[in-house]
C-alpha positions in Angstrom: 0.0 0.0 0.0 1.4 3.7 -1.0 0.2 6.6 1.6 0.2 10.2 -0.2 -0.9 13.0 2.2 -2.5 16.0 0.4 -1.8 19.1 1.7 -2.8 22.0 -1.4 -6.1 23.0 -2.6 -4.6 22.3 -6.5 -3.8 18.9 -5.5 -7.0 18.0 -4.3 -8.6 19.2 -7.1 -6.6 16.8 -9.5 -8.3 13.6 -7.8 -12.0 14.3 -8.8 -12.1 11.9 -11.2 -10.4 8.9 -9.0 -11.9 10.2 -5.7 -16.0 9.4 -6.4 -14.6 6.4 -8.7 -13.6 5.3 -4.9 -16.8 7.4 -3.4 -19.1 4.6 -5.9 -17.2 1.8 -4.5 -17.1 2.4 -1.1 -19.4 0.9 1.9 -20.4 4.3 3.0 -21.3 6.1 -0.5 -23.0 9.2 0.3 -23.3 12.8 -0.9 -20.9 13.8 2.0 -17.9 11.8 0.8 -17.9 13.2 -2.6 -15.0 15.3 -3.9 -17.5 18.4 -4.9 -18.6 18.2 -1.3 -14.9 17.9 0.5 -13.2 20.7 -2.4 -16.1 23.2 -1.6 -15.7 22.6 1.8 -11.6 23.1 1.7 -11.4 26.0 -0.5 -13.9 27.6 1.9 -13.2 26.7 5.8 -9.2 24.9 5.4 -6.3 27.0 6.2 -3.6 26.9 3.7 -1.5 25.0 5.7 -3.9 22.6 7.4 -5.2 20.0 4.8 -3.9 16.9 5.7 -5.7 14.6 3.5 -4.8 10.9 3.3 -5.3 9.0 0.3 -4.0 5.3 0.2 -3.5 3.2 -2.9 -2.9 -0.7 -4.3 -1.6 -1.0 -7.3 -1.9 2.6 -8.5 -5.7 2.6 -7.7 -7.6 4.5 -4.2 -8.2 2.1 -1.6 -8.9 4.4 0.9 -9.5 8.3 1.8 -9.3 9.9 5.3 -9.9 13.9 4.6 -8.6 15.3 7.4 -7.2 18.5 8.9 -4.0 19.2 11.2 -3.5 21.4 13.5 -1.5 22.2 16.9 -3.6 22.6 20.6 -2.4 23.5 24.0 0.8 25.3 24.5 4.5 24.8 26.0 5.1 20.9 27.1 1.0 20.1 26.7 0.9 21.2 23.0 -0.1 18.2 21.2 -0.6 17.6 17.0 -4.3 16.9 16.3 -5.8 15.6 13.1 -9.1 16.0 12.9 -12.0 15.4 10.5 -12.9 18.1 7.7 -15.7 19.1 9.1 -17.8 22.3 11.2 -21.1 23.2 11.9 -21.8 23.1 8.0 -20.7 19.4 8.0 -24.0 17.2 8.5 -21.9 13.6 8.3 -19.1 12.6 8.0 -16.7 9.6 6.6 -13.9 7.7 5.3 -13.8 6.3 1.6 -13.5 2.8 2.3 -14.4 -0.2 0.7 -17.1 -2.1 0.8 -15.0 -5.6 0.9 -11.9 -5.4 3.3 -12.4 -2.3 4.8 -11.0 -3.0 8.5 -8.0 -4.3 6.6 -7.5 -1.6 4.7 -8.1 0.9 8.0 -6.0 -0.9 10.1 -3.0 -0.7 7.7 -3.9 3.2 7.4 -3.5 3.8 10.5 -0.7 1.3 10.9 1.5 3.2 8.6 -0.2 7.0 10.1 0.9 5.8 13.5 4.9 5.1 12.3 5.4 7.7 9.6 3.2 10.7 10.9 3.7 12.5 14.0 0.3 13.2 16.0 -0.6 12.6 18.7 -4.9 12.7 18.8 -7.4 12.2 16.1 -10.8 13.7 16.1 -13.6 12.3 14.0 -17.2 14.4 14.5 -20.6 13.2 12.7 -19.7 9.8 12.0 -22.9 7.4 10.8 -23.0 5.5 14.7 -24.6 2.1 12.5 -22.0 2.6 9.7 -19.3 0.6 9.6 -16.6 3.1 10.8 -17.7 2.9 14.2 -17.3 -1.0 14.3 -14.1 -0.9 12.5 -12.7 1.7 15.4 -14.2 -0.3 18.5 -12.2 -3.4 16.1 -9.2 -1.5 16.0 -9.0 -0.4 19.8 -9.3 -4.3 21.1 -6.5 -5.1 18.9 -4.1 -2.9 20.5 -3.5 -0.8 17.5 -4.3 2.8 18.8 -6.7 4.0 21.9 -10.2 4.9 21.1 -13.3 6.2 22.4 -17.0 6.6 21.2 -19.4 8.8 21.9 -22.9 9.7 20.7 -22.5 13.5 19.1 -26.3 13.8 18.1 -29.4 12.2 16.6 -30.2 13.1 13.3 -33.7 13.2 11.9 -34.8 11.8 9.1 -38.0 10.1 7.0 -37.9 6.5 5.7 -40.3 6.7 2.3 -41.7 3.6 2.9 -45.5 3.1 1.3 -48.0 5.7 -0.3 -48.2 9.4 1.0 -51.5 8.1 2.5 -50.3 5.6 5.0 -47.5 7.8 6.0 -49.4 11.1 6.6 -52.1 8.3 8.3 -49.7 7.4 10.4 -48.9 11.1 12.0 -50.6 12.4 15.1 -53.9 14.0 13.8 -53.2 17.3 14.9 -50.5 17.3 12.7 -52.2 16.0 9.9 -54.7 18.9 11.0 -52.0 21.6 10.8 -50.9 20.0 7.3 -53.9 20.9 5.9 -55.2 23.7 7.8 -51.7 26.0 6.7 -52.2 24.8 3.2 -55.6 25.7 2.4 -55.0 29.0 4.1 -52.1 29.7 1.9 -53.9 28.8 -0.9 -56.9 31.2 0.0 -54.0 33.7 -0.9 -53.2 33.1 -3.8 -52.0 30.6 -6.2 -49.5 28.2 -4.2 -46.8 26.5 -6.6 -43.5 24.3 -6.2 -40.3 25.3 -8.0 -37.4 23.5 -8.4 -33.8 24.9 -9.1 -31.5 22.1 -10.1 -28.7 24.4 -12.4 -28.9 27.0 -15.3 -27.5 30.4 -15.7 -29.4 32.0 -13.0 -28.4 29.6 -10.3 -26.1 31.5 -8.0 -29.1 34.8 -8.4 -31.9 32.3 -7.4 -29.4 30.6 -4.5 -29.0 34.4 -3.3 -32.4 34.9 -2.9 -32.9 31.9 -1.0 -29.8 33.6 1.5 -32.2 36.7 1.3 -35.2 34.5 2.7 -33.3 33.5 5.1 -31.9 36.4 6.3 -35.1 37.8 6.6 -36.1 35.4 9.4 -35.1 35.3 12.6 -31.8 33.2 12.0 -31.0 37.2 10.4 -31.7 38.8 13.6 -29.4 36.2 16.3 -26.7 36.1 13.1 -27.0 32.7 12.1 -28.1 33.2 8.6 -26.0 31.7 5.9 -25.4 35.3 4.4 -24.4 36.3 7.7 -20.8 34.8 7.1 -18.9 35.7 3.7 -17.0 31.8 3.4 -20.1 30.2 4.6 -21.8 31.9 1.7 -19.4 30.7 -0.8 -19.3 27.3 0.1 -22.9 27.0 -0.4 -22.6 28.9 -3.7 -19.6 26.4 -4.7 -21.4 23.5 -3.6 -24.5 24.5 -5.3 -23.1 25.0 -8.9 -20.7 22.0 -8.0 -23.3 19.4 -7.3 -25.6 21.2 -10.0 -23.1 19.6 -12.9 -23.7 16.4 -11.7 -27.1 16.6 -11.1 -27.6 16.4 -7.7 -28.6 20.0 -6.7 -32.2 20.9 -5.9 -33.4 24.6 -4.4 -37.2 23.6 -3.5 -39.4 27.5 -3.6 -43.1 27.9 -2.5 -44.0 30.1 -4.2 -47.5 32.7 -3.8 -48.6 34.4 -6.7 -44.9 34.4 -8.1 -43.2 35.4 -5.1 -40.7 32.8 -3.3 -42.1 32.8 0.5 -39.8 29.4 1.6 -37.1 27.6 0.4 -35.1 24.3 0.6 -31.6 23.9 -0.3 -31.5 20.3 -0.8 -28.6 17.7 -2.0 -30.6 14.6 -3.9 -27.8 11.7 -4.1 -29.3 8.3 -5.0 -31.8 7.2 -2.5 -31.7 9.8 -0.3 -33.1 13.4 -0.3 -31.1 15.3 1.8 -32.5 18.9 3.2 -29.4 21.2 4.1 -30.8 24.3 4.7 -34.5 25.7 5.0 -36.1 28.9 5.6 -39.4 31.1 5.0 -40.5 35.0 4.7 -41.6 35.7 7.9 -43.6 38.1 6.6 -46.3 34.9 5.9 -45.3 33.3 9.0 -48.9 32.9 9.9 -49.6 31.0 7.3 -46.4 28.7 7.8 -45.0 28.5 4.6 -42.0 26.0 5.6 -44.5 23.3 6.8 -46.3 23.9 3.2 -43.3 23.2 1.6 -42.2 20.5 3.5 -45.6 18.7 2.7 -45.4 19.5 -0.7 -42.0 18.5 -1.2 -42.4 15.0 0.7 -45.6 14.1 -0.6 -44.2 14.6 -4.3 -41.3 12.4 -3.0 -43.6 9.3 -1.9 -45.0 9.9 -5.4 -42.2 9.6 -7.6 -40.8 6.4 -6.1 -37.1 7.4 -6.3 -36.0 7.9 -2.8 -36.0 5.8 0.4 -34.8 8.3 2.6 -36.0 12.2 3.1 -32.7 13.6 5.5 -33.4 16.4 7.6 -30.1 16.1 8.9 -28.6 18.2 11.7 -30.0 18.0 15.1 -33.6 16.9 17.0 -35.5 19.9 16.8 -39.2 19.8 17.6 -40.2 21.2 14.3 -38.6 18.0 12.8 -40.1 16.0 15.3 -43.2 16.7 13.5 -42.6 14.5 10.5 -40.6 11.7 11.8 -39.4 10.3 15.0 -36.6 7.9 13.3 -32.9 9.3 13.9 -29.8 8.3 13.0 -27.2 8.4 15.8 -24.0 10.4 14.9 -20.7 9.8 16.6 -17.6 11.4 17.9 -14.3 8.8 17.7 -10.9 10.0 19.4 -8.2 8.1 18.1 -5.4 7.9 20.2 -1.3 7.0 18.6 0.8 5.4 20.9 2.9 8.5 22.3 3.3 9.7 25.5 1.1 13.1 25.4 -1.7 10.8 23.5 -1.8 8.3 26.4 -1.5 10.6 29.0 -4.6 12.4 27.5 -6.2 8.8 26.5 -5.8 7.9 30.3 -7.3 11.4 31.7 -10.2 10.7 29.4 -10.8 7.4 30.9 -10.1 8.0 34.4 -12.6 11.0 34.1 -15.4 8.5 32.0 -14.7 6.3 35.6 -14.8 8.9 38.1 -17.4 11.2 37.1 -20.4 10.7 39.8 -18.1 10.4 42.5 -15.4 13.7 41.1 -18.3 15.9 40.8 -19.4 15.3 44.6 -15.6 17.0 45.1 -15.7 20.0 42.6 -12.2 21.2 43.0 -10.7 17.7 42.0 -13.3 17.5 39.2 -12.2 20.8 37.8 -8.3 19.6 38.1 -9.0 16.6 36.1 -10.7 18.6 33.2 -7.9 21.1 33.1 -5.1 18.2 33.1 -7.8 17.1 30.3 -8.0 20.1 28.7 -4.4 21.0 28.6 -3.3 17.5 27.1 -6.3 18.1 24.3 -5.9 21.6 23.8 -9.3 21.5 24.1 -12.7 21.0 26.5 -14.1 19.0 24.1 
């Protein structure tokens, strides 16, 4: 096996063509291992010097991928080298390109040859599919005696399994949501003339993605600064990833519109069998009417109708809003990956001895708060 790390944005950009021929072959092939998704999300969140992207090959061809980031935490004799995952609040999951047959294998000597020719000391992997095969491989990895790790739940993401006819699913719902449903969308239609369009590409793609950051904006996620307009590079990723994904067909931004005017929005990435929702928003100006539950229904139900997805991904957190339409989740983890070094083990066995101690440490505050900042310094973090 041949290791090359990729550290320049140029680089990257040369293994398109290789990378989702690995991405199609691999046991975890979703929108979020994609080159278009990792390149926008590089060129717009990496510093220069922090790609640290590890690409693996047999015979000339990609085995493996592990897009990571490097960076130094802590200070003085507690700095430590972490690589960590590319990912942020943007991210919504997160994985290695691994292969469906052999994958352990292929991990293991990874992280083999990571752990003798690469100096770090901790590895931090966020939003990682929990019933994926990435956490087994990990827990595989740490009873071997190859590296130190530790799992943790990071969240529970929402999502809708299209299973059935509209009917039996909307039948299924609570009736007062079923209520609501309909109640909102009659009302908005005693407005006006109600309409879905769909953006998937074209000329005036990054215009119509613009107004959908205006929507947006407009709402309250304006007001608290949350708004994707609110941040120039978070902007431009989703302006890169839109006309990225838009060339190969998997870009959709769902409007509702009334009488011509674009009330709500969707920003959506459809990749095989699942639909997955990004970002959402709504003119609050027509809040009473609750155009982004219109939407939503109007989106779904057209998705139960076509018969081309299994899976309708609100992704992100449990939010009660989302709790609405489904109450399946899909546990996302947090792995630490711990190399066999001294600053790595003594922050490994800080982690555990905290994990063992907790109920009785926090009865004796002072010694709990020691322990975290031992923890914290050996970490550079509190996380």
């Amino acid at each position: 096996m041949e290791i090359e790390v990729v550290r320049e944005l140029e680089r990257l950009a040369q293994l398109k063509s290789e990378w989702n021929a690995a991405v199609e072959s691999s046991g975890f092939d979703s929108i979020f291992q994609t080159h278009e998704w990792f390149y926008a999300w590089a060129k717009n969140f990496a510093h220069s010097d922090a790609l640290n992207i590890v690409v693996a090959r047999n015979n000339g061809q990609i085995c493996g991928i592990m897009p990571l980031m490097r960076e130094r935490r802590g200070a003085g004799p507690w700095a430590i080298t972490v690589l960590r995952s590319m990912s942020n609040l943007q991210s919504y999951k997160y994985g290695f390109v691994l292969p469906r047959e052999n994958s352990g294998e292929i991990l293991e000597s990874m992280l083999r040859l990571m752990r003798d020719d690469s100096d770090w000391d901790l590895m931090i992997l966020e939003y990682l599919p929990h019933d994926g095969q990435l956490a087994g491989l990990f827990g595989q990895l740490q009873r071997d005696g190859i590296i130190g790790a530790r799992d943790e739940i990071q969240m529970e993401s929402p999502y809708v399994a299209i299973e059935g006819t509209w009917d039996e699913y909307a039948g299924a719902r609570d009736k007062k949501v079923r209520k609501n449903w309909d109640y909102f969308e009659r009302r908005l239609e005693k407005e006006g003339s109600v309409r879905l369009v769909e953006v998937s590409g074209g000329a005036d793609l990054e215009n119509r993605v613009r107004q959908a950051f205006e929507i947006e904006k407009a709402s309250w996620k304006g007001e608290h600064g949350s708004a994707i307009g609110a941040s120039s590079s978070i902007s431009a990723f989703y302006l890169d990833l839109a006309s990225a994904m838009s060339e190969r067909n998997n870009f959709r931004l769902c409007f509702l519109e009334l009488d011509g005017k674009s009330i709500a929005f969707d920003y959506c990435l459809p990749y095989k069998r699942a639909f997955n929702v990004l970002k959402t928003g709504y003119d609050p100006a027509y809040s009473k009417n609750s155009p982004g539950r219109v939407l939503r229904k109007t989106v779904l139900r057209s998705l139960f109708q076509d018969g081309n997805y299994s899976i309708y991904d609100l992704l992100g957190v449990r939010e009660s809003w989302k709790e609405e339409w489904t109450e399946k989740v899909q546990p996302l983890s947090r792995v630490r990956l711990y190399n066999r070094k001294p600053a790595a083990l003594a922050s490994y066995a800080a982690a555990r001895a905290i994990d063992r101690a907790k109920n009785v440490l926090r009865r004796h505050p002072r010694i709990f708060s020691a322990v975290k900042r031992l923890h914290m310094k050996l970490t550079g973090s509190g996380s």
